[in-house]
Kinemage of the C-alpha trace (Angstrom):
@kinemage 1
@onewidth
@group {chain A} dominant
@subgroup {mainchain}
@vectorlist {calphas} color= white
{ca unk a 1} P 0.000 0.000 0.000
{ca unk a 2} L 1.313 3.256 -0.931
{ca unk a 3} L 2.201 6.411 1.184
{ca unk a 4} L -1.015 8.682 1.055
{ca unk a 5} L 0.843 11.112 -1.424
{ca unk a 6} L 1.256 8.654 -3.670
{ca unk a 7} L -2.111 7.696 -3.388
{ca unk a 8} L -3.388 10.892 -4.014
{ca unk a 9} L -1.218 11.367 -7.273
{ca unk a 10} L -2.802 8.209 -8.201
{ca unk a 11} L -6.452 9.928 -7.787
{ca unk a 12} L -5.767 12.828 -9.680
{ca unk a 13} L -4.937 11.072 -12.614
{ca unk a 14} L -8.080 8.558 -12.186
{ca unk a 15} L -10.603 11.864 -12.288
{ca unk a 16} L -13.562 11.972 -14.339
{ca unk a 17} L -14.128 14.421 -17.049
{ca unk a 18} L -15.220 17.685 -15.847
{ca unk a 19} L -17.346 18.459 -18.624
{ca unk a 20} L -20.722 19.614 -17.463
{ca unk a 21} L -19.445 20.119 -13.875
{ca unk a 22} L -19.228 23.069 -12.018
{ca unk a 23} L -16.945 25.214 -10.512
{ca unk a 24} L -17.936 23.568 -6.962
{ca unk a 25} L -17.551 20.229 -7.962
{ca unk a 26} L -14.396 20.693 -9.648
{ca unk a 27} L -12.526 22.734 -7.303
{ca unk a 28} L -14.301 21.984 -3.969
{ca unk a 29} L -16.001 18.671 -4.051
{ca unk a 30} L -13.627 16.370 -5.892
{ca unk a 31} L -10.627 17.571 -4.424
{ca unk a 32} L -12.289 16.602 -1.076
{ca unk a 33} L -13.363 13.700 -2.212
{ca unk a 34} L -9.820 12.685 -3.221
{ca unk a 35} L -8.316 13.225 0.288
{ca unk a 36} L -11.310 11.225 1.712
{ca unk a 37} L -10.956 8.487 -1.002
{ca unk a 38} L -7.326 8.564 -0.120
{ca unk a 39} L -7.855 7.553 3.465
{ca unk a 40} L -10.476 5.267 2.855
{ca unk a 41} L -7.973 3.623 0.778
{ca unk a 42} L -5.439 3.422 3.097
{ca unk a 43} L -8.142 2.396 5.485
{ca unk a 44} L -8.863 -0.779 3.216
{ca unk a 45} L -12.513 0.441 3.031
{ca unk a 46} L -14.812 -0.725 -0.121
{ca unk a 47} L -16.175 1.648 -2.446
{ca unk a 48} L -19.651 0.388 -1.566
{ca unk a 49} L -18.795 0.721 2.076
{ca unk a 50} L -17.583 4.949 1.665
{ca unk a 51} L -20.932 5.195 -0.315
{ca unk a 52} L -22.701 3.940 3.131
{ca unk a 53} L -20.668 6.300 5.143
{ca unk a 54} L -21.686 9.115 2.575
{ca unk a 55} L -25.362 7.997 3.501
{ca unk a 56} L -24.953 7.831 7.229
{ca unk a 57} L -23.902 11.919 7.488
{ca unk a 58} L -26.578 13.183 4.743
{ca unk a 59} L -29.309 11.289 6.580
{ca unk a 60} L -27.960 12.027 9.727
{ca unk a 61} L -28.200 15.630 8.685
{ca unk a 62} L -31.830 15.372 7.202
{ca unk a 63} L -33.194 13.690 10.209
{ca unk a 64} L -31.553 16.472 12.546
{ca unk a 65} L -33.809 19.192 9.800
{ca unk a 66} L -36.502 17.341 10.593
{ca unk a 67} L -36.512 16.840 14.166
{ca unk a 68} L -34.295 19.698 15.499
{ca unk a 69} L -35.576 23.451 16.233
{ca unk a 70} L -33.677 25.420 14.071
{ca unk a 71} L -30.660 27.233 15.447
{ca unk a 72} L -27.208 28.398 14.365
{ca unk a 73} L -25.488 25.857 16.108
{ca unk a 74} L -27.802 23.208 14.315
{ca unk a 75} L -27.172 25.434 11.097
{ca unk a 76} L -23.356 24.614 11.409
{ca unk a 77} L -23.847 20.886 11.980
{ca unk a 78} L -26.155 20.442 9.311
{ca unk a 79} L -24.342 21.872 6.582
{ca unk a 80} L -20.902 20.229 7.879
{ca unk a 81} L -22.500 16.819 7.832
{ca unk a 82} L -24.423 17.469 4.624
{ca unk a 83} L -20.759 18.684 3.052
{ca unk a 84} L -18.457 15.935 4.190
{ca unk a 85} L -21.340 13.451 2.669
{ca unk a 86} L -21.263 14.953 -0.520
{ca unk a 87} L -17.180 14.703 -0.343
{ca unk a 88} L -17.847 11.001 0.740
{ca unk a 89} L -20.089 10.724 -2.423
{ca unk a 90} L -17.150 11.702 -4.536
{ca unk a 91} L -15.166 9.662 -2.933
{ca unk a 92} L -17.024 6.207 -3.539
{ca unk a 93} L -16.117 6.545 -7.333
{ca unk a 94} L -12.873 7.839 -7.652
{ca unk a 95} L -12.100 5.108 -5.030
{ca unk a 96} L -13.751 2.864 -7.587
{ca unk a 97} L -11.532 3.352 -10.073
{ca unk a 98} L -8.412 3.680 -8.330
{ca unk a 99} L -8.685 0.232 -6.994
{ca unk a 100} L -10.444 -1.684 -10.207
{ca unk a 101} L -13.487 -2.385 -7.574
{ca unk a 102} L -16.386 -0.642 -9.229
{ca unk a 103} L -18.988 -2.113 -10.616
{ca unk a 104} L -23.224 -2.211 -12.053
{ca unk a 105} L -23.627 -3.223 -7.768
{ca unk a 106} L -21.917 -0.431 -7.108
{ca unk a 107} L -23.303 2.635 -9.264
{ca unk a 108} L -26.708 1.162 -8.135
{ca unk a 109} L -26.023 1.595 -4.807
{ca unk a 110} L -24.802 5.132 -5.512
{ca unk a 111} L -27.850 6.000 -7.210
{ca unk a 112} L -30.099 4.914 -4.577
{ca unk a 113} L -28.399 6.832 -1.834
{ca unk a 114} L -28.358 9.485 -4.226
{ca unk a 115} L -32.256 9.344 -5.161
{ca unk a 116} L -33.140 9.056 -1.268
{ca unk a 117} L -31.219 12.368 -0.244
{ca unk a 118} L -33.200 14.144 -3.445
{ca unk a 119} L -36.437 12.915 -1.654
{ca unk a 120} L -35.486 13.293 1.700
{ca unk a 121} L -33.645 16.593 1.552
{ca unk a 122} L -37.054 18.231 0.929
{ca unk a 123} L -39.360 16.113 2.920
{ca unk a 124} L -37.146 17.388 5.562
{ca unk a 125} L -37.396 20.890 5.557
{ca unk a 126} L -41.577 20.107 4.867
{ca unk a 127} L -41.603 18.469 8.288
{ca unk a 128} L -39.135 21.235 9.756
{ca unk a 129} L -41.674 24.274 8.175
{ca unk a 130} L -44.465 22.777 9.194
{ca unk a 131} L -43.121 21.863 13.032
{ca unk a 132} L -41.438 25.109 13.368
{ca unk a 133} L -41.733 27.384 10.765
{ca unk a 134} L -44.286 29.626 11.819
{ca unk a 135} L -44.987 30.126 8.163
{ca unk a 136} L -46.768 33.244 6.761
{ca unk a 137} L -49.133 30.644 5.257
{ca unk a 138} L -49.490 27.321 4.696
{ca unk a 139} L -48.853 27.886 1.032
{ca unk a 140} L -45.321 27.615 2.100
{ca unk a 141} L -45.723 23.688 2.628
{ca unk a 142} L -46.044 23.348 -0.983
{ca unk a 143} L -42.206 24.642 -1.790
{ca unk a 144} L -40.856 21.797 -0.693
{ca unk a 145} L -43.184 19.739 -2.344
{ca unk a 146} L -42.420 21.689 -5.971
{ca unk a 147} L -38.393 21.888 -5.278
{ca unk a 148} L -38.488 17.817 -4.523
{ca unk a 149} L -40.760 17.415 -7.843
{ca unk a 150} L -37.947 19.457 -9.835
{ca unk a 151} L -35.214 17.599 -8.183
{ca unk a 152} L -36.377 14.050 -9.160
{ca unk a 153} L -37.141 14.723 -12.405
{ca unk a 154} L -34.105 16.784 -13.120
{ca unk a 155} L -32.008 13.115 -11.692
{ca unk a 156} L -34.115 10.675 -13.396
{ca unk a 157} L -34.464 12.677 -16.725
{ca unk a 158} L -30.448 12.872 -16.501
{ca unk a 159} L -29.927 9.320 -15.789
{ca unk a 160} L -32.476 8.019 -18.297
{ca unk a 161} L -30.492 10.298 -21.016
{ca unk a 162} L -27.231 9.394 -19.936
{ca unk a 163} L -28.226 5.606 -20.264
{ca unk a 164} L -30.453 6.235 -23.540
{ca unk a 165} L -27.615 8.177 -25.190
{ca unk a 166} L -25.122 5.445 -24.728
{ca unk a 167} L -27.864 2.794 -26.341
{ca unk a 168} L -28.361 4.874 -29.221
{ca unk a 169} L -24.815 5.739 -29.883
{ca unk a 170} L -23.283 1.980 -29.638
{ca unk a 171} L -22.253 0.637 -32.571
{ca unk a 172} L -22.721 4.314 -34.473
{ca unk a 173} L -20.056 6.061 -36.469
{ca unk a 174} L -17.548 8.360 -34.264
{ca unk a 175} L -18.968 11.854 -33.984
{ca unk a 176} L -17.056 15.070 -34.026
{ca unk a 177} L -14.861 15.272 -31.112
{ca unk a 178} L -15.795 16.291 -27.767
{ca unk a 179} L -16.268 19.716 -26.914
{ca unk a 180} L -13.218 21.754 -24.863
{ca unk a 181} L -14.677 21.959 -20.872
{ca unk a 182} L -16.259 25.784 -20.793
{ca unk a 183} L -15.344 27.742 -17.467
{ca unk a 184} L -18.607 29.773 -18.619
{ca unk a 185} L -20.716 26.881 -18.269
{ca unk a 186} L -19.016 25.677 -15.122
{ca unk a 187} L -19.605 29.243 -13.287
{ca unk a 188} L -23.496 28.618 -14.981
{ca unk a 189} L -24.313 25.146 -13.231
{ca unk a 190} L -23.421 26.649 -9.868
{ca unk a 191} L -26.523 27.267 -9.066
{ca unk a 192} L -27.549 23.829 -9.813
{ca unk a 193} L -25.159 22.146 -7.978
{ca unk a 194} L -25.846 19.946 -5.083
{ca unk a 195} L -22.757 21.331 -3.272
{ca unk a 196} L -24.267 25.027 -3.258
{ca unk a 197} L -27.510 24.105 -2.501
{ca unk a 198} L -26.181 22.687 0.557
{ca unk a 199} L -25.408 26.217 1.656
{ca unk a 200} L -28.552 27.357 2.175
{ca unk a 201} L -28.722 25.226 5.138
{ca unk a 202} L -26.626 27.966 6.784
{ca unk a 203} L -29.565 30.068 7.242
{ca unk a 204} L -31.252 27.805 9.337
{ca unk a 205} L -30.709 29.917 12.609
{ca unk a 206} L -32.845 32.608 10.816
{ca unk a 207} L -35.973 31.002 9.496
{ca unk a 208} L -37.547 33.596 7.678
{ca unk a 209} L -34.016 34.071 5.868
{ca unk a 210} L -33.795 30.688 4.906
{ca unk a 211} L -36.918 30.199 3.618
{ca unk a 212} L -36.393 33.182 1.080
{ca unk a 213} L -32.857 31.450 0.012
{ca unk a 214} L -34.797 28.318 -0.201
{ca unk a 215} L -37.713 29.788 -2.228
{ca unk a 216} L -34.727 31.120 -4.232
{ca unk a 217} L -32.942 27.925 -4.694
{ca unk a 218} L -36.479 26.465 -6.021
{ca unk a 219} L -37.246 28.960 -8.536
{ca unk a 220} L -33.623 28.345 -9.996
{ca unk a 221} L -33.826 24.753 -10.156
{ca unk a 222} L -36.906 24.837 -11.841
{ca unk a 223} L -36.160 27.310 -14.740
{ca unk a 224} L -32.880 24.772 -14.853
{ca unk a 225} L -35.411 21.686 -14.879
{ca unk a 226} L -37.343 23.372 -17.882
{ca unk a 227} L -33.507 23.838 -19.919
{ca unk a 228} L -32.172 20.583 -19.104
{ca unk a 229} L -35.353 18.738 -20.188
{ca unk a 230} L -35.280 20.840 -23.881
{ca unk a 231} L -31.939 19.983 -24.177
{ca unk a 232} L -31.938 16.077 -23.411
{ca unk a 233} L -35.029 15.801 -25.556
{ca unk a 234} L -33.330 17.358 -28.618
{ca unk a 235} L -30.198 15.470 -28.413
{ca unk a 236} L -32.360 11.901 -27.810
{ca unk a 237} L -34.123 13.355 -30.859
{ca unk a 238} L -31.387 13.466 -33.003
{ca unk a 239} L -30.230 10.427 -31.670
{ca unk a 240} L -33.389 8.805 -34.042
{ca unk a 241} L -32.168 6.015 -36.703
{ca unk a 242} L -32.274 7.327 -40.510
């Protein structure tokens, strides 16, 4: 086993693309995730098994939304456990293909605990508005209800085009080559990113200030829900036969 510098030399030339990744994820998240993967390695851990550790802080942190008054101190512990779960979800794949151990068990695995936190992230802060909000109106319990709606059908639509691309383009001539990584676009998805969203948590000492950023945070998914879903259509589109 190698010295952990070694190891992390190892990881950075193991990365995954960073094509349609942003500026979080590139320069915050992954490089996280490489020092955790690094230790895990070290620590003779599985991928599989840093994927359950991912799961055990951002549940951890979504139970503590639900069932903790809001404060700042709960605001700090929230987003740090929501953070270093996100670097653990990192981790589980670059730790995957550093050691050769990845595999269809797995990226199911990943996507599961990955689904789950979409679903429970936002049935969280329902239960958390509607326990101690002390919401202008109970309107408000339908934002979490329309931000979890955009969430799971931004990840499923990107999945099922991800997958549906790859069927459609085995076996077809090679296209024109890939298109250089844009730092515009990067700075663009930042908003979209799960990283950033995890911010908002920060607020939570200040209800009425979080539920604005949060209201925020909706609105901008959705409006990216309606441009991803344009753009995956037309590229399964031209994806057609003849």
């Amino acid at each position: 086993m190698g010295s952990t510098g070694t190891v992390l030399r190892e990881l950075r030339g193991a990365q995954k693309s960073a094509k349609g990744v942003s500026l979080y994820s590139r320069y915050v998240n992954r490089p996280a995730g490489r020092v955790l993967a690094a230790g895990a390695y070290r620590a003779g851990l599985t991928p599989n098994q840093v994927t359950l550790v991912s799961a055990l802080f951002t549940y951890a942190a979504l139970a503590a939304v639900a069932l903790v008054e809001p404060s700042w101190t709960l605001a700090l512990l929230v987003y740090a456990a929501l953070a270093i779960g996100f670097a653990f979800d990192s981790a589980d794949g670059q730790l995957a293909r550093l050691t050769g151990r990845g595999g269809p068990d797995g990226e199911w695995l990943d996507h599961v605990v990955d689904c789950g936190k979409l679903v429970l992230v936002h049935t969280a802060v329902l239960i958390s508005f509607y326990r101690f909000g002390e919401l202008p109106s109970d309107a408000w319990l339908l934002l979490p209800l329309g931000f979890q709606l955009a969430a799971v059908v931004t990840f499923c639509a990107g999945l099922l085009r991800e997958h549906l691309g790859k069927a459609a383009a085995a076996g077809a001539p090679a296209g024109s080559p890939a298109a250089p990584v844009s730092r515009v676009r990067a700075v663009g998805l930042l908003p979209a990113d799960y990283g950033v969203f995890c911010l908002v948590f920060l607020l939570l000492g200040a209800p009425g200030a979080f539920r604005a950023g949060y209201a925020v945070l909706a609105v901008v998914h959705t409006l990216f829900l309606a441009a991803f879903l344009t753009k995956w259509f037309r590229e399964l589109r031209a994806l057609r036969p003849g």
